[in-house]
PAKOLMI-964993 format. One record per residue: x, y, z of N, C-alpha, C, O in turn; residue in three letters. Coordinates in pm, 1 decimal. Atoms other than C-alpha are relative to their C-alpha. Layout:
<pts>
((X, Y, Z), (X, Y, Z), (X, Y, Z), (X, Y, Z), "ALA")
...
</pts>
This chain:
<pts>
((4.9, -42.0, -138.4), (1566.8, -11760.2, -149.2), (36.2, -121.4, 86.5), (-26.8, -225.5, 68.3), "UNK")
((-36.2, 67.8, -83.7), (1739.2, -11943.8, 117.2), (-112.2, -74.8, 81.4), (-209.9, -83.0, 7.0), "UNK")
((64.9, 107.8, -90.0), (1538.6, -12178.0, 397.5), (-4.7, 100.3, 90.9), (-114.9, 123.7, 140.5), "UNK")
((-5.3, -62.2, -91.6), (1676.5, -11920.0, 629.9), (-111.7, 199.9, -18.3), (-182.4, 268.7, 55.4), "UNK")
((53.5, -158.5, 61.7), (1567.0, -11554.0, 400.7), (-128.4, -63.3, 23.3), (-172.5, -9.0, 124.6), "UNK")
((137.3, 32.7, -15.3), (1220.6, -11734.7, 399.1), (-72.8, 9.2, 97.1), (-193.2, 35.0, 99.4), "UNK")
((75.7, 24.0, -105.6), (1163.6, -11776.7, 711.7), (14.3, 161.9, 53.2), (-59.8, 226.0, 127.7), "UNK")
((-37.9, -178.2, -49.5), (1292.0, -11412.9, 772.6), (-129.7, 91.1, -20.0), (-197.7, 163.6, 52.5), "UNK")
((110.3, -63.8, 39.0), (1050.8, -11306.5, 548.8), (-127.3, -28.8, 77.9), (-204.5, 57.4, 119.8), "UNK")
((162.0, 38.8, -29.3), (749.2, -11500.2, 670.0), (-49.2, 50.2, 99.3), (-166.6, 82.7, 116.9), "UNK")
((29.8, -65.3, -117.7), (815.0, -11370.6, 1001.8), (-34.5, 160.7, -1.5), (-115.6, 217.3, 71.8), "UNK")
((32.2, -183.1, 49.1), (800.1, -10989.4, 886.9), (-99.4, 19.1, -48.2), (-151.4, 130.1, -37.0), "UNK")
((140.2, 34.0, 55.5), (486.8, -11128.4, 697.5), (-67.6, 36.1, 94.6), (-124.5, 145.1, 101.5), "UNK")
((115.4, -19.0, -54.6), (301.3, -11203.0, 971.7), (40.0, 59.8, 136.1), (1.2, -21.9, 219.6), "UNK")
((-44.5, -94.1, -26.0), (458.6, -10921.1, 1210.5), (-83.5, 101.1, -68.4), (-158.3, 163.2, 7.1), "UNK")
((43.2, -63.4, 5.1), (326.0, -10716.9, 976.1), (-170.2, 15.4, -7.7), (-225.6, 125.0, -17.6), "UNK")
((114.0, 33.9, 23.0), (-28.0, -10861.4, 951.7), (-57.8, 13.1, 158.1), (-150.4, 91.6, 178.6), "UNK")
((-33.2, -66.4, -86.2), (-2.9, -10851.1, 1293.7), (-77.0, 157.3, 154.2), (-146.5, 188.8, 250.8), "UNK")
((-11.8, -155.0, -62.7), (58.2, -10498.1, 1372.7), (-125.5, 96.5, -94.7), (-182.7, 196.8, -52.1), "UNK")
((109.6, -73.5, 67.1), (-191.3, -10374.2, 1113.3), (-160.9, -3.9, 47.6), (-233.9, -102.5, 37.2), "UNK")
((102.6, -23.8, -21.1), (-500.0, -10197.9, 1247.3), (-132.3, -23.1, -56.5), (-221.5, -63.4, 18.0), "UNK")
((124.7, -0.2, 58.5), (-780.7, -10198.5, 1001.4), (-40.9, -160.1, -41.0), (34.1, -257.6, -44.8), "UNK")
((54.1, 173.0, -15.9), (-1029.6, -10523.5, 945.3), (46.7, -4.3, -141.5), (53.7, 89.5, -220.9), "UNK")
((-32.5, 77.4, 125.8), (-914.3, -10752.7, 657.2), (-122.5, -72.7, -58.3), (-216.5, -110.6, 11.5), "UNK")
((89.1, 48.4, 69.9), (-1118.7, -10888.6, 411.2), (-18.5, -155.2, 43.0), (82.3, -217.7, 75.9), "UNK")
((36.8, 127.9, -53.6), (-1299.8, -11234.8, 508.2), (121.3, -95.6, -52.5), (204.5, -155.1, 16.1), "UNK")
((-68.2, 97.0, 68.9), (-1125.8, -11424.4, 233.1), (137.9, 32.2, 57.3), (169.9, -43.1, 149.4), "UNK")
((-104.4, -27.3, -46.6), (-802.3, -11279.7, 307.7), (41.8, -77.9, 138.5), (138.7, -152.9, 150.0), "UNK")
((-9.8, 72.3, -134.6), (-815.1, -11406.5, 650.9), (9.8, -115.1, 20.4), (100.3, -169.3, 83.9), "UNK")
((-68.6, 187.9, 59.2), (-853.1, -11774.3, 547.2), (104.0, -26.1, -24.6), (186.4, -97.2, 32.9), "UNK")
((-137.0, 49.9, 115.0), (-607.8, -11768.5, 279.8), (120.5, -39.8, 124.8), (167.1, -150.5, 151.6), "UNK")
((-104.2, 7.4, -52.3), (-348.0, -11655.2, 532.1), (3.3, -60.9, 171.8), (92.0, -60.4, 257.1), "UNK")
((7.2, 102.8, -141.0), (-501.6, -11871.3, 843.8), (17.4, -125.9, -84.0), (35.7, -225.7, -14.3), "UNK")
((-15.2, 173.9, 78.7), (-469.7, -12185.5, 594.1), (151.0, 56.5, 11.0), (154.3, 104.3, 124.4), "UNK")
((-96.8, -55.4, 51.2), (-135.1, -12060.5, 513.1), (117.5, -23.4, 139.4), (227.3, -74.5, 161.3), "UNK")
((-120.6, -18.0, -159.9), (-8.3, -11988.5, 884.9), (2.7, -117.5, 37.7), (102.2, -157.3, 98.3), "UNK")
((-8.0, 130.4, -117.9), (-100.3, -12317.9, 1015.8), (62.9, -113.3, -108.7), (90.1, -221.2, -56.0), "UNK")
((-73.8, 93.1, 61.3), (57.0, -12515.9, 732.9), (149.7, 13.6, -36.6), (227.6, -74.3, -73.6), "UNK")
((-149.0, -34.3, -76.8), (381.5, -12302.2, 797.7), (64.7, -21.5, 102.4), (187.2, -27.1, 113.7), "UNK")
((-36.8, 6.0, -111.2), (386.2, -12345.5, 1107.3), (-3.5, -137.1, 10.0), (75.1, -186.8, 90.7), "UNK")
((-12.4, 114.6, -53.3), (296.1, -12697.7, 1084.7), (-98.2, -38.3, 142.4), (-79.6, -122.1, 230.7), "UNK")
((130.1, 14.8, -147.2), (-17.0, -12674.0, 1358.2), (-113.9, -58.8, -69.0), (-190.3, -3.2, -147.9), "UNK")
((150.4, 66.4, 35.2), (-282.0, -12950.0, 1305.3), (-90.5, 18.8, 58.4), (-201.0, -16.1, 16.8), "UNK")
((118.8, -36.8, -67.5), (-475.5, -12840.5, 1532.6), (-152.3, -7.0, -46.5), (-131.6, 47.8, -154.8), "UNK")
((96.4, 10.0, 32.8), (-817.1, -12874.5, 1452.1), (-89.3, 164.2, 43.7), (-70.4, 220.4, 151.6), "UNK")
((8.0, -111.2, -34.7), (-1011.5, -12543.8, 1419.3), (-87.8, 38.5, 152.0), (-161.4, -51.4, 192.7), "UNK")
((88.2, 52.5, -88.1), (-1181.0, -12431.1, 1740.2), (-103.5, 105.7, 54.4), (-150.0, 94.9, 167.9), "UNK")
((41.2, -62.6, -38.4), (-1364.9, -12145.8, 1735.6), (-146.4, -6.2, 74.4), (-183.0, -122.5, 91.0), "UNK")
((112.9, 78.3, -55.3), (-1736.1, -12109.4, 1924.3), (-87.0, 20.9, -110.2), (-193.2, -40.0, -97.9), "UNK")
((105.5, 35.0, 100.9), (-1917.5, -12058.8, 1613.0), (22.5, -76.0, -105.6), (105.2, -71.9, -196.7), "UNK")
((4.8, 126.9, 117.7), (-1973.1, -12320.4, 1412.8), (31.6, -24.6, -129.7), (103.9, -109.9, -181.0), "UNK")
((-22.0, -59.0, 155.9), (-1991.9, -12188.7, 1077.3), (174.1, 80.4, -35.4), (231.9, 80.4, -144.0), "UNK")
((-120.7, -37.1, 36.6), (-1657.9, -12022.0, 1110.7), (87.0, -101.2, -29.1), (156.9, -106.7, -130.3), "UNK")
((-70.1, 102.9, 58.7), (-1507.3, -12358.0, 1168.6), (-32.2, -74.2, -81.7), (58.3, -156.0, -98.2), "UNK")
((23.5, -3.7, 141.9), (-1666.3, -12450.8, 865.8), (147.9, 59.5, -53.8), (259.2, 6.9, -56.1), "UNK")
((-58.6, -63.6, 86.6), (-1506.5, -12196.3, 683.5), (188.2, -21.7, 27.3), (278.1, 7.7, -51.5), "UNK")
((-109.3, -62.0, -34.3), (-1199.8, -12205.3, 857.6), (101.2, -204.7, -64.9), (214.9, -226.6, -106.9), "UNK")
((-35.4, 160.4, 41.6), (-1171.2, -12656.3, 775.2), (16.2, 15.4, -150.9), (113.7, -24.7, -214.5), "UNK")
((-17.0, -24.5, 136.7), (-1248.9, -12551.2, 435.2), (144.2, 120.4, -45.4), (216.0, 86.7, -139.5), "UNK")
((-139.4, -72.1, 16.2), (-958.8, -12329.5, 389.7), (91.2, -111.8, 63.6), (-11.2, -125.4, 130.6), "UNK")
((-66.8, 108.4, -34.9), (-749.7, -12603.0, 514.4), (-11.6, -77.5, -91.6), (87.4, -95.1, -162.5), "UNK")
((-16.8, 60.3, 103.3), (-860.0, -12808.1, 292.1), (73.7, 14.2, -147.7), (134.9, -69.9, -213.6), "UNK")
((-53.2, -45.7, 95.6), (-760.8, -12618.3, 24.5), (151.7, 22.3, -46.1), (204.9, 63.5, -149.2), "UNK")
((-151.1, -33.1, -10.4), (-411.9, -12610.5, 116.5), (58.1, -127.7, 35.0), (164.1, -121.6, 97.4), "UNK")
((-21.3, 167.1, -3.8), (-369.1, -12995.1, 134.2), (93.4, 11.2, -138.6), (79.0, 58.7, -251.3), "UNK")
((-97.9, -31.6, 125.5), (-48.9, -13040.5, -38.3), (113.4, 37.9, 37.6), (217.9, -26.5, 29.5), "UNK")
((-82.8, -134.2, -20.1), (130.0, -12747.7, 68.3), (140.0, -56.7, 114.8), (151.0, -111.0, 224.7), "UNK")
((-152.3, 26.7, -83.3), (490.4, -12789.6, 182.6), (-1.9, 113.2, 94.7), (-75.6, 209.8, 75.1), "UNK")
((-1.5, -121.1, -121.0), (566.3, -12563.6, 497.8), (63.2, 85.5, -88.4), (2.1, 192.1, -80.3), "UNK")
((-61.5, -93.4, 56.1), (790.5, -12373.8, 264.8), (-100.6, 77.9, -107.5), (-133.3, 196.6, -107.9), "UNK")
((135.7, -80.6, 100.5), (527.5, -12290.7, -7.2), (-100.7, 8.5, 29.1), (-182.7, 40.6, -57.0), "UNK")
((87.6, -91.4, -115.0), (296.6, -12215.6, 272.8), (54.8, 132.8, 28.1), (-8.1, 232.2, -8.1), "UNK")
((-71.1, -81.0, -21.5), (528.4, -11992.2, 380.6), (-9.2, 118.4, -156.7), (-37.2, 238.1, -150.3), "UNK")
((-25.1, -98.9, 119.2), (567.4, -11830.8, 12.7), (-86.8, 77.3, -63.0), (-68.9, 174.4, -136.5), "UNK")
((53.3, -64.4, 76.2), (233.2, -11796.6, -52.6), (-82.9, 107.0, 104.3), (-162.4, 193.1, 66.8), "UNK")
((60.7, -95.1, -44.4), (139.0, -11630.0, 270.6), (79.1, 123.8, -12.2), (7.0, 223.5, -7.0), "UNK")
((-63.8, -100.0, 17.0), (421.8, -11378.3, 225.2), (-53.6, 57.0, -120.5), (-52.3, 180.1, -123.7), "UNK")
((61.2, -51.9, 131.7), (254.9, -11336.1, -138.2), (-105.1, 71.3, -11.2), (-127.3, 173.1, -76.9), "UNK")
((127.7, -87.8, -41.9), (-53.5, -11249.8, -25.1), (-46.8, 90.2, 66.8), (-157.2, 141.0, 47.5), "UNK")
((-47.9, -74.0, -87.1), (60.9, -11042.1, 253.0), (16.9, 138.5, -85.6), (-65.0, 230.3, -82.1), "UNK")
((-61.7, -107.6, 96.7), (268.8, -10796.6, -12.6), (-129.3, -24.0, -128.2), (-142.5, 93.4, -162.9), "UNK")
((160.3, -34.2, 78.2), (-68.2, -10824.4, -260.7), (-52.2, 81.1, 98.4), (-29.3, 201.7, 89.2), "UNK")
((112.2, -126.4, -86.8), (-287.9, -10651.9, 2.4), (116.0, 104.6, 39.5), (56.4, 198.8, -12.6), "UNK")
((-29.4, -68.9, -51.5), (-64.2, -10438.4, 126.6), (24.7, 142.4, -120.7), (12.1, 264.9, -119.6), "UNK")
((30.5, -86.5, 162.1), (-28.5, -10316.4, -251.2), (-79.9, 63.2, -65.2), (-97.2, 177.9, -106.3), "UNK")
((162.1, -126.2, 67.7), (-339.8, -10272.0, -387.4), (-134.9, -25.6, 133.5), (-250.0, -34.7, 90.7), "UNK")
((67.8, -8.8, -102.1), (-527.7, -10295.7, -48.1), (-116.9, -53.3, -40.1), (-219.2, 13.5, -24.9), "UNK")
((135.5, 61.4, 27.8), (-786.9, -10549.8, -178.8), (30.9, -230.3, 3.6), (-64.4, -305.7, -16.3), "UNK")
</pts>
């Protein structure tokens, strides 16, 4: 896959993540908030007002220490088309 198909995709990824109504599973939500912000390349530091989320939300970050923007990119599109598959 091209530099360019990737990014095509990633965007249709999270387009479709998105546009989808029903709540997502906790973990899920990490994966692909670690995922977005190391695609995107946003250091941001997390900032929500509860505490414990940014916990959770540093720790998912952590976990993705490493991660090239492109295989950020690959694995939130991966995980994207997993749930959308077997809806778990």
């Amino acid at each position: 896959m091209t530099s360019e198909e990737l990014d095509i995709a990633f965007r249709k990824a999270v387009k479709s993540i998105n546009a989808h109504n029903e709540p997502f599973p906790a973990d899920l939500l990490l994966r692909l908030y670690s995922y977005y912000k190391v695609a995107t390349n946003d250091h941001e530091t997390p900032s929500s007002r509860t505490p414990l989320i940014n916990a959770f939300k540093t720790n998912a970050l952590f976990q993705t220490q490493g991660l090239s923007e492109n295989e950020a990119k690959e694995l939130y599109i991966e995980c994207v088309n997993h749930y959308f598959i077997y809806r778990k």
